[in-house]
N, C-alpha and C positions, 0 to 999 in steps of 0.2 A: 504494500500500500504506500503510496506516495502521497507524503503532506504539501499542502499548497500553501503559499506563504500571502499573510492576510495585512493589507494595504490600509486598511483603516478599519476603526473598530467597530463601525457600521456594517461589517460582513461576520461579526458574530455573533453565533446564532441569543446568547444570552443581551446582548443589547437589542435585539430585534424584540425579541420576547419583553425586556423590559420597556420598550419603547410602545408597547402596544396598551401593555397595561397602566405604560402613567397618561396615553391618551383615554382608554378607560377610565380612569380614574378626573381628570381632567373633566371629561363630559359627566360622568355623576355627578363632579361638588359644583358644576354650574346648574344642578337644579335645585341644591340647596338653597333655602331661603338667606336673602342678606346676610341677616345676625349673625346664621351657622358659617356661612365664608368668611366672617369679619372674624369669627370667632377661632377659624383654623388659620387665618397671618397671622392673629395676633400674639 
């Protein structure tokens, strides 16, 4: 098996994966009411 040499860290697989889930996560707390977003910056 030959390893391929990885250019940026947008070709692995654990940032793809994390990348999904904080837009997941992103779109949930914009349905949060106000107070609750003010309340997870602050």
């Amino acid at each position: 098996m030959q390893k391929q040499m990885i250019s940026s860290v947008r070709e692995l697989n654990v940032y793809k994966k994390s990348f999904e889930v904080a837009v997941e996560i992103f779109q949930l707390v914009k349905t949060f009411p106000r107070e609750e977003r003010y309340a997870l910056t602050d």
